[in-house]
N, C-alpha and C positions, 0 to 999 in steps of 0.2 A: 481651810476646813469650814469657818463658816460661812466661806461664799457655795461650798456643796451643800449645806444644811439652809444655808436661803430657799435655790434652785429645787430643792427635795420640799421644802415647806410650801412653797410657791407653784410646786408643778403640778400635774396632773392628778388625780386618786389614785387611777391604776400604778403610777409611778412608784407612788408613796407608799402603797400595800408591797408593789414588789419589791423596793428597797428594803421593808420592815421581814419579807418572807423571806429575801436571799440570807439575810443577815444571821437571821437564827436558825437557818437549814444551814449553811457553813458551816459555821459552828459547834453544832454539835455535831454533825458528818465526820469532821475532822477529829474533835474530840473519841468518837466509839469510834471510828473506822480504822483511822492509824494504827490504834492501839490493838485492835483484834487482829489487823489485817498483819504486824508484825509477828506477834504471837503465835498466828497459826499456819504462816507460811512455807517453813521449814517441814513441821510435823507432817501436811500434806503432803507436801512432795515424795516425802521418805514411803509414806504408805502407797501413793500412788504408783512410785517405780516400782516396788514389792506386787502388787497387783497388778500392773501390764504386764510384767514378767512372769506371773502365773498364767493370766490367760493367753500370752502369747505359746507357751509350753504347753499349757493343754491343749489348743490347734493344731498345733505340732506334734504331739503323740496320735490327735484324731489322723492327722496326714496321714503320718506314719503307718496306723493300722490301714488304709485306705488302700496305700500302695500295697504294702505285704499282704493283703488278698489276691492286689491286683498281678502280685509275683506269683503265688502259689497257681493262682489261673492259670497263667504262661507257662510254669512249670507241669501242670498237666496236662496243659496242650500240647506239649514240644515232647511229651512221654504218649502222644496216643495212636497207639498200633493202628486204626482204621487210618490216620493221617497217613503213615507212612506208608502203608501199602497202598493208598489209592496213589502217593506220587510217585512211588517204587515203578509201576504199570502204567503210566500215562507215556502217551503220545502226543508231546507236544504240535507237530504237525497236523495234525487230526483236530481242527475245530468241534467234531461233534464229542469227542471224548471229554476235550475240552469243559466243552458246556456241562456235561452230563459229570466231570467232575469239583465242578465250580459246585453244583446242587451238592454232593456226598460234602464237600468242605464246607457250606455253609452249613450245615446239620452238625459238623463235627464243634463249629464254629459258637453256633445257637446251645451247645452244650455246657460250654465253659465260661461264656462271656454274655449270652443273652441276657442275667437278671441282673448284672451288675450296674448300677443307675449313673456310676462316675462315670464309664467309660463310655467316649463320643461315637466312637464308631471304632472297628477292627477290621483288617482283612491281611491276606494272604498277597505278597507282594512278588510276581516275577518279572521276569526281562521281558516275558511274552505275553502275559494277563493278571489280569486283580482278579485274585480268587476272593468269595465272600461279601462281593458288594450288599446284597439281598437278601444279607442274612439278617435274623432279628435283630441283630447288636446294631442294623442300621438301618434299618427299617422305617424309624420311626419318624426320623426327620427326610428320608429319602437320600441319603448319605453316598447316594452310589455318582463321586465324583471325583475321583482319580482317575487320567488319563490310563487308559492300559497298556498305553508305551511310554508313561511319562515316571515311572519311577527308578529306571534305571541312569545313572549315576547322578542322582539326586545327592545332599547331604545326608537326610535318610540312609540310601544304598550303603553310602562310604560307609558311614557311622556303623552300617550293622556288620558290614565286611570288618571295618576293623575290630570290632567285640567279640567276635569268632564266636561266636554263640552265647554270650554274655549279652545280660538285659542292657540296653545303652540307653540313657534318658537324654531327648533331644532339647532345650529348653523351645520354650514358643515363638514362631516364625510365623510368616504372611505365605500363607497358602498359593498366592497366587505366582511370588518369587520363587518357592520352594519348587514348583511345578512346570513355571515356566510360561505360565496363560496369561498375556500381557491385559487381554481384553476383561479381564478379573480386577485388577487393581484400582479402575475407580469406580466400582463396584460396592456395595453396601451388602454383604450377605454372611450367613449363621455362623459357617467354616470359615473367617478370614483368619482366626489367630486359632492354633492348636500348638502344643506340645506332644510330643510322640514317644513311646515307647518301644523300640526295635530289637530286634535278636534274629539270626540271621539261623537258620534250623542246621544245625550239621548231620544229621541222619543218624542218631544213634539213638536207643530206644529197649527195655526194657517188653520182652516176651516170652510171659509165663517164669520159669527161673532163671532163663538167660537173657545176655543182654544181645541186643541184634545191631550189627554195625550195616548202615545203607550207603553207595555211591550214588548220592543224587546227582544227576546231568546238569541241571540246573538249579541251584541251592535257591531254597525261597526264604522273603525274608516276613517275618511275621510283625505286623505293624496296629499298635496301637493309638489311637487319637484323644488326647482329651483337650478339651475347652479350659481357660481359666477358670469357671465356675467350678470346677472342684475346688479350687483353692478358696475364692470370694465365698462359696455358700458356707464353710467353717468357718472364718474371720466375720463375714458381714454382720452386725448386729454384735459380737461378742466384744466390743470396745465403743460402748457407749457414750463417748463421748464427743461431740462435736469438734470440727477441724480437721479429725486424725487419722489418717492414712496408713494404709497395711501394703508390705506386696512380698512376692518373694523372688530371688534373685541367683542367678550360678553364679560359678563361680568367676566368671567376668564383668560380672555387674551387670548384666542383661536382665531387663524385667521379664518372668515368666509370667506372674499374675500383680496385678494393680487394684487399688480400687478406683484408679481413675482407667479405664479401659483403653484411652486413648495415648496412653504412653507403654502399651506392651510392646515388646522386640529394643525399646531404645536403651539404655543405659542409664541405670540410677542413679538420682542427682542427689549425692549425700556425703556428709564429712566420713572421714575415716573410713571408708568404705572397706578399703585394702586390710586395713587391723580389723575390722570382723570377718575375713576370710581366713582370719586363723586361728581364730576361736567355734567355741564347739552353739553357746550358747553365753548370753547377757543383758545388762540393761546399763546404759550410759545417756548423762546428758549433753547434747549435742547444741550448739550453735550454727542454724542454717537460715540463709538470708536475711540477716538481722535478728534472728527471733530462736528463743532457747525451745529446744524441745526435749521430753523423753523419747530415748530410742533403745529399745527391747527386742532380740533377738535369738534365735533357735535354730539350731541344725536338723537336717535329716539324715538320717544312715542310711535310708536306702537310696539316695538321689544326691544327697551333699549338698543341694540348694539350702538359702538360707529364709527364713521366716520374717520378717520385720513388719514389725508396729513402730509407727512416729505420730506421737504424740505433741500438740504444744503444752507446755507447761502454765500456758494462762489460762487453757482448759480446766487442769487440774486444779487450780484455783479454785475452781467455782462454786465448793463450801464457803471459802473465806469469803467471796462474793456475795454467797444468802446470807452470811452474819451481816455482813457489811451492809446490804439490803435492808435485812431487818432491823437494824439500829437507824437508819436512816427514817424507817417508815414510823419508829417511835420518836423520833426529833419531826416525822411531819405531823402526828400525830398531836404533839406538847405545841409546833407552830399553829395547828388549825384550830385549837381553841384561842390561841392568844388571837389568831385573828377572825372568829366568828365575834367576840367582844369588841375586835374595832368595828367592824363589821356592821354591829348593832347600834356602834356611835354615829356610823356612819349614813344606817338605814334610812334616814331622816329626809336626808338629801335627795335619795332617789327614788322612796315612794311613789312618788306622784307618776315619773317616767315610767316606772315597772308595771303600775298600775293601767296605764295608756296601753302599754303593750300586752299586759294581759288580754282587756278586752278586743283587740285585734287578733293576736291569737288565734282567742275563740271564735271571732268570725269568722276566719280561714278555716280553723276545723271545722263550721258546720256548712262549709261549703260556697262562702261569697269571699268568693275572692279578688272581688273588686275594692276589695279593703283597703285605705291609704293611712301612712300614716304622714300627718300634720309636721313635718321635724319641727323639733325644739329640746331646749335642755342643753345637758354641756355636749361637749367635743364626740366624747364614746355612746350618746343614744344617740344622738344624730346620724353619723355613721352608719349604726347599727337599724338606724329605723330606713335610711335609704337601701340597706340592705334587704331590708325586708320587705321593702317596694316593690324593689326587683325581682324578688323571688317571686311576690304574688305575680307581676306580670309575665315573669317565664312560666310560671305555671297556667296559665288561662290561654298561653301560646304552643305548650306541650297536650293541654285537653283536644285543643284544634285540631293539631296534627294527628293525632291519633285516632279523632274521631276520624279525619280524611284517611286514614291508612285500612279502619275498620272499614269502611267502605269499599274500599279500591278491594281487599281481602273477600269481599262477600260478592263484589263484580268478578271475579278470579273462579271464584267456588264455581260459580251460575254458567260459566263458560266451559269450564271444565267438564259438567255436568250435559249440559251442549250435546261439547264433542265426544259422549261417551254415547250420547242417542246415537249418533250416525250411521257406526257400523250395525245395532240393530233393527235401524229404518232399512237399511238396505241388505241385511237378511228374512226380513219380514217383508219386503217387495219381490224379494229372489223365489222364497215359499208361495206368495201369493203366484206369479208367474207360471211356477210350477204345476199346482193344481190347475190353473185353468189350461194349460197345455194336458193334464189327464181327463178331464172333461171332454176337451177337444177330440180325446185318442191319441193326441201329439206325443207320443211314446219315448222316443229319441229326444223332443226336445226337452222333456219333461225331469230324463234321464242329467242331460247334459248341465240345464240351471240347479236342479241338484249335486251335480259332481263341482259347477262353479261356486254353489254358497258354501262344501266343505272346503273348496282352496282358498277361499277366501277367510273365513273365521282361521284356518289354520296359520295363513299368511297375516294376522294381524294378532292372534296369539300373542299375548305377553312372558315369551319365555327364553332364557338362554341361551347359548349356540348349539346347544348338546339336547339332541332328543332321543325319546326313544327311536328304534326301529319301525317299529309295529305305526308311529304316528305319523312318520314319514311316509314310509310304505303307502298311506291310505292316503294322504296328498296326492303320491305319486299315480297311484290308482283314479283318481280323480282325474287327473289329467289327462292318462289314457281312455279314461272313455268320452272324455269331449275328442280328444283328437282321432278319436277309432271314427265317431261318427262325421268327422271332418271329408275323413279320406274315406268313406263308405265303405269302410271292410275292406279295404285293400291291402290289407296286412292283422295279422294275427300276432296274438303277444302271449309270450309262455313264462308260468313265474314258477321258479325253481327257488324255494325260501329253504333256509334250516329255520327250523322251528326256535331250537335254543337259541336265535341270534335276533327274537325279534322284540327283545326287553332291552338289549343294549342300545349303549348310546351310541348317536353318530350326530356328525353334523347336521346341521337342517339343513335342506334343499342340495343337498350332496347327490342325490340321482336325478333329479329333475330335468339340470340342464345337457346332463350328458343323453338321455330318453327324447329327448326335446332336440338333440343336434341328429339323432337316426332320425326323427317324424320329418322334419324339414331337408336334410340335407343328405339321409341316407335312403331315402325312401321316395325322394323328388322325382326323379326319371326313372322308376322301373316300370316295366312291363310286364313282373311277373307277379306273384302273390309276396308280398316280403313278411318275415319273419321276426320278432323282437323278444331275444331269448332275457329274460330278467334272473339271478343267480346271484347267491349268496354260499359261503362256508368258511369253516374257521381251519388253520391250520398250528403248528406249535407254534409260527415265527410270526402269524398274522393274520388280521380275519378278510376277508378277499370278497368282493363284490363284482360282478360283472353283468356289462350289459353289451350284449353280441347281438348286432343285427347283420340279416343280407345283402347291403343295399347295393349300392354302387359304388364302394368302397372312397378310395383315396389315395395320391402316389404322394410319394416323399417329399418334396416340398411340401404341400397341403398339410400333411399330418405335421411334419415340423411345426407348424407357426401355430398349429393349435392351441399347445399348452404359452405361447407368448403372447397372447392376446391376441390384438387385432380384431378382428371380425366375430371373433367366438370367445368372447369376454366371458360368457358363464362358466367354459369349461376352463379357463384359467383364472377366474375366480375361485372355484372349488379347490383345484389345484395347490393354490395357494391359503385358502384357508385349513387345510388340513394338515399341511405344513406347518403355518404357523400352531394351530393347535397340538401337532404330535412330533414334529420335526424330519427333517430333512429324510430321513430310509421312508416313510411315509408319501403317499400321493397317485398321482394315475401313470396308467403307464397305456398308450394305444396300440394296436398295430391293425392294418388294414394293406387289402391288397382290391387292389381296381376291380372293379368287375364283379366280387365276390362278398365283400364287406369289411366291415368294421367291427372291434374286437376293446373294449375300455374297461380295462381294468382298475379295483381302486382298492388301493392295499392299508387299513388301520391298525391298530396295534391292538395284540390279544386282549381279551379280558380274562381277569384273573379269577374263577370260577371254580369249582368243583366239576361242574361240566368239561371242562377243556380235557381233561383227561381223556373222554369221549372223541373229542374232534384231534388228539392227537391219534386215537385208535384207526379212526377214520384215516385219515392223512395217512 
């Protein structure tokens, strides 16, 4: 003992303060902490089980109302007369029927289930099509992603066949397992986990005061989707407490919703699991992986899944923590006077250092920071003043760099700036050219450096792959009159536009190179006047563009290798850009015959318009 009290009397200052500071913060820590921390450990915990188990039950009656809406919808759906007579009269064989009863069931669809905001998506499931993809209920996310031959004998299918027309709740699966799309699973996307709600329609239905019994050919099954956010958006935020995790569970212990999202579909890792599957509703404390927790739980009636909140219980503490806290902060309070008094015995000693370093300091703040200081003194300003050496010279080493970096930044700007002159030096040489060709009278050529400076600013455009029609169009016009006046009017060009299709969007430079393979390769060897019909319209399935000339056409080899590159890289560029933009039913289609011409069709996908209405007229 008093070889410690030598070493303590003998060593450092800072030693000697912190010795004097742990001493009487222990101490009384120990003293208020224990004694509260016993006293209100128990009372805690009792209130706080009382309280998870209320708010776990109020989520649970929110559930509850959530679904029983979401049953009453189904139940008016499976009662509605326009449903059953449009499947009573369908032809399945008949794709246009088809279609045209896909629209009458999303309407019936958009009646029952459009405003409800839990439900992810719905539709109408058979052996031979998804009725309802595009209806409002899925609209919004563009939800139209069930294979149309992929939900038959799914677990889905089973499930609904075995319920015989009873609601069947599916707990949450991987989308891309359920379906069968291997190329989905290391995939990151909206629909990976849903839960489903199925009922398989038996044909009976209520009209006027009778009931009407139907033999459907093919029973459909009516499929609802939600996301775990039905369950997270009630629970998140209503257990505020740090730590503690909610989920809920069937009755195999399958996680249907988490709040950790990355363990839905697996199996819940929790004591006793099996003994809350046959209870209705509770709260128990649990021991899992070392550590006690509260675990609070509730039933559903309409689903039978279970509700769980798990709490730790050194969460729940966390009152006893602020007393404990604040007794502490009144023992550091009663220690910083006793040590502002040594403090003052001790001031003596360190004046003069503190004082040195003042006046440095303030040199540094007013900006010379070639400030040194001198060390001396004991152990702790020496240190502290080499410290502060260094700092002055990193900082007189970060001024530099910065200033170099403001530099390099301002040479950056001035180049940029440059290269933004270019393109208008060389529209304002293309203008100047111009007029002196009408001066001239050079009429043609005057024509031609005008039609090159619009393909030019339009080619250097700062804009996306999607343009309009109409901006295109006028590129493309450009072209044809430098190339009219190439070939001196040896061919004539006819433009057949709809008017309604000249706002839409299309690729850029999507007819260029196909106008551009007639001027060169259709139009090369003729001998007689040729022709270059340009054409546009819309149809229900798609909006169609064609460009038909007479030239010399092409035999089957030839036209084969077109769209594979090779030699005619533009038109198998286009080809493939409009593919990857719209997919695969999308792109060009040729045909040509020797002697007579060529024929390039190029097919996009509708636009959804008020107009189209019109160009289905048409069609």
């Amino acid at each position: 003992m008093r070889e410690w009290l030598r070493r303590i009397k003998e060593g450092r200052l800072h030693t000697k303060l912190l010795f004097t500071y742990i001493m009487l913060l222990v101490g009384t820590v120990l003293i208020f902490g224990i004694s509260d921390y016993r006293l209100n450990r128990n009372t805690v915990l009792e209130m706080a089980q009382k309280d998870v188990m209320t708010i776990v039950g109020k989520n649970n009656e929110i559930i509850e109302a959530k679904f029983s809406r979401i049953r009453e919808m189904i139940y008016g759906f499976m009662e509605d007369t326009d449903f059953y007579e449009t499947f009573t009269t369908l032809d399945k064989r008949n794709k246009t029927k088809v279609l045209a009863a896909d629209q009458r069931i999303k309407r019936i669809l958009d009646k029952y289930f459009a405003q409800s905001q839990d439900i992810y998506s719905v539709q109408v499931a058979t052996s031979y099509f998804i009725f309802g993809t595009s209806s409002s209920a899925n609209s919004e996310h563009a939800k139209n992603f069930i294979p149309i031959n992929g939900f038959e004998g799914t677990r889905l299918d089973r499930t609904a066949k075995e319920g015989e027309g009873r609601i069947q709740w599916v707990p949450t699966y991987n989308f891309a397992d359920m379906y069968h799309i291997p190329y989905l699973k290391s995939m990151e996307y909206d629909y990976k986990y849903l839960f489903s709600a199925v009922s398989l329609i038996q044909g009976s239905y209520d009209k006027g005061k009778f009931r009407v019994y139907t033999d459907l050919e093919d029973r459909p099954t009516l499929l609802l989707n939600f996301k775990d956010s039905l369950f997270t958006n009630v629970f998140e935020g209503s257990i505020p407490v740090s730590g503690s995790t909610y989920m809920v569970v069937d009755s195999k212990g399958q996680i249907i919703a988490h709040s950790d999202h990355s363990l839905l579909t697996n199996k819940a890792d929790l004591p006793m699991l099996q003994d809350l599957m046959n209870e209705k509703s509770g709260v128990r404390m649990v021991r899992n992986h070392g550590v006690d927790h509260v675990l609070a739980f509730a039933r559903s009636n309409i689903t039978g899944w279970l509700s769980i909140a798990v709490i730790p219980s050194s969460e729940l503490l966390a009152p006893i923590t602020k007393q404990y806290v604040r007794n502490m902060l009144i023992s550091v309070a009663i220690i910083t006077v006793a040590f502002i008094m040594l403090s003052y015995l001790l001031s003596m000693l360190i004046t003069n250092p503190f004082r040195t370093m003042i006046r440095a300091i303030v040199n540094t703040g007013e900006g010379r920071f070639e400030t040194r200081f001198k060390q001396s003194g004991s152990f702790e300003f020496r240190i502290l003043m080499k410290k502060f050496n260094d700092m002055n010279e990193n900082i007189v080493k970060l001024i530099q760099e910065n200033y170099e970096t403001q530099i390099r930044e301002k040479e950056a700007q001035i180049k940029a700036l440059n290269l933004q002159l270019d393109p208008h030096f060389m529209y304002n040489t293309l203008n100047m050219v111009s007029l002196m060709a009408l001066e001239k009278e050079e009429y043609e050529i005057s024509d031609i450096v005008v039609s090159l400076s619009k393909m030019l600013k339009y080619m250097v455009k700062q804009e996306s792959n999607l343009v309009r029609l109409q901006e295109d169009l006028t590129y493309l016009e450009s072209y044809v009159t430098i190339m009219s006046n190439r070939f001196e009017g040896a061919f004539k060009v006819i433009y057949e536009m709809d008017e309604q299709m000249l706002d839409d969007e299309v690729p850029k430079f999507f007819l260029q190179p196909l106008v551009e393979n007639a001027f060169v390769h259709g139009f090369k060897k003729m001998s007689r006047e040729g022709e270059l019909r340009i054409s546009c319209w819309c149809s229900k399935e798609a909006r169609i563009y064609q460009i038909k000339d007479n030239g010399e056409g092409m035999d089957t080899v030839k036209l084969a290798s077109l769209l594979e590159g090779g030699n005619h890289v533009g038109i198998s560029n286009v080809n493939r850009r409009i593919q990857i933009l719209y997919g695969e039913p999308y792109g060009l289609h040729i045909t040509s015959v020797p002697g007579q011409g060529t024929t390039v069709t190029v097919t996009l996908p509708p636009v959804q318009r008020q107009e189209v209405l019109n160009c289905e007229a048409s069609y």
